[in-house]
MILO-848656 format. One record per residue (C-alpha): z, y, x; residue number from 1. Coordinates in Angstrom, 3 decimals, padded with zeros to 6 digits, always signed. Layout:
BEGIN
         up      north       east   semi
          Z          Y          X    NUM
...
END
This chain:
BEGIN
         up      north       east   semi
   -023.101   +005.704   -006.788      1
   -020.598   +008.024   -007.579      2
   -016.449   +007.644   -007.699      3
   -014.355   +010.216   -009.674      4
   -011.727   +010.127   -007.923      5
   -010.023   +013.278   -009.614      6
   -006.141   +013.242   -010.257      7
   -005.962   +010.639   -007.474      8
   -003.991   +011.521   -004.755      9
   -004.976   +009.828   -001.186     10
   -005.238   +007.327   +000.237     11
   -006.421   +005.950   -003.426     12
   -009.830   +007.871   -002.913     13
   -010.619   +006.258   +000.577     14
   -009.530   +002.825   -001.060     15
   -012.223   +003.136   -003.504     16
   -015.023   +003.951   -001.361     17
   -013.988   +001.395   +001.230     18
   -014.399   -001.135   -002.170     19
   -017.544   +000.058   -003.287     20
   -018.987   +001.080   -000.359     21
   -021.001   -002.602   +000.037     22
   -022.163   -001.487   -003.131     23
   -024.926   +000.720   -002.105     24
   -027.937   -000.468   -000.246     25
   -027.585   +000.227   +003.966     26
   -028.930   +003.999   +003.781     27
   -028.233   +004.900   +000.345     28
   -025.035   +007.109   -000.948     29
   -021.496   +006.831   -001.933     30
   -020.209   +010.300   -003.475     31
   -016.377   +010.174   -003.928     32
   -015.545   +013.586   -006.255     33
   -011.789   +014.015   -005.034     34
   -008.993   +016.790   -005.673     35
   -006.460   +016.017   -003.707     36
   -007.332   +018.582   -000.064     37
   -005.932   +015.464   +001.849     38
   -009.199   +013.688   +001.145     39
   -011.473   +015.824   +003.373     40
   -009.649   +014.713   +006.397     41
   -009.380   +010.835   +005.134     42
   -012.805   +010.824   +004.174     43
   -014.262   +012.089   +007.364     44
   -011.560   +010.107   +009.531     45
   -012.475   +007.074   +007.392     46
   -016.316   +007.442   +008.076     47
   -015.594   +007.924   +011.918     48
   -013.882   +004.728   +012.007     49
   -015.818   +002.553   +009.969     50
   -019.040   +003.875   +011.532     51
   -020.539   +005.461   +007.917     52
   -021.919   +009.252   +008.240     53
   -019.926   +012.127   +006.239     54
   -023.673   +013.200   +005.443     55
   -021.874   +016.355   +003.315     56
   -019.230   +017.679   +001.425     57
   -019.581   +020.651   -001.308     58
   -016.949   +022.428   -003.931     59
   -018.074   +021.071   -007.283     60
   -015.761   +022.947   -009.515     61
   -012.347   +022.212   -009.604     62
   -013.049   +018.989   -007.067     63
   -014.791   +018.637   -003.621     64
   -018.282   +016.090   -003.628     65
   -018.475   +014.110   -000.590     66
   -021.516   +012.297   +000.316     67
   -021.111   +009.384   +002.663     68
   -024.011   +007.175   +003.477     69
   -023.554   +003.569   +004.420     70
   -025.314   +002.766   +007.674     71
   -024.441   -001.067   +008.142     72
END
């Protein structure tokens, strides 16, 4: 699954994958493709909290990709 998330300035990114991250199969992917710089710290802090990995994060353009994997 993957969330475009450009233009949206945080929290709004985190919101989204928190919704949709019951989406995806325990193991599989969530990538959230965010702008906004605040969402590398959200993102990671979010995935420390809720117990998800931060499997990766990589410059796709003008946006950052970040690939979160749900593990329960």
């Amino acid at each position: 699954m993957r969330l475009d998330m450009r233009g949206r300035l945080c929290p709004v990114p985190v919101i989204e994958l928190a919704r949709h991250i019951s989406d995806v199969a325990i193991g599989e992917t969530v990538t959230v493709l965010a702008d906004d710089p605040a969402a590398a710290t959200d993102i990671a802090a979010w995935c420390l909290m809720r117990d998800h990995e931060l499997v990766s994060s990589a410059d796709e353009g003008d946006a950052t990709a970040y690939e979160v994997r749900r593990l329960h």
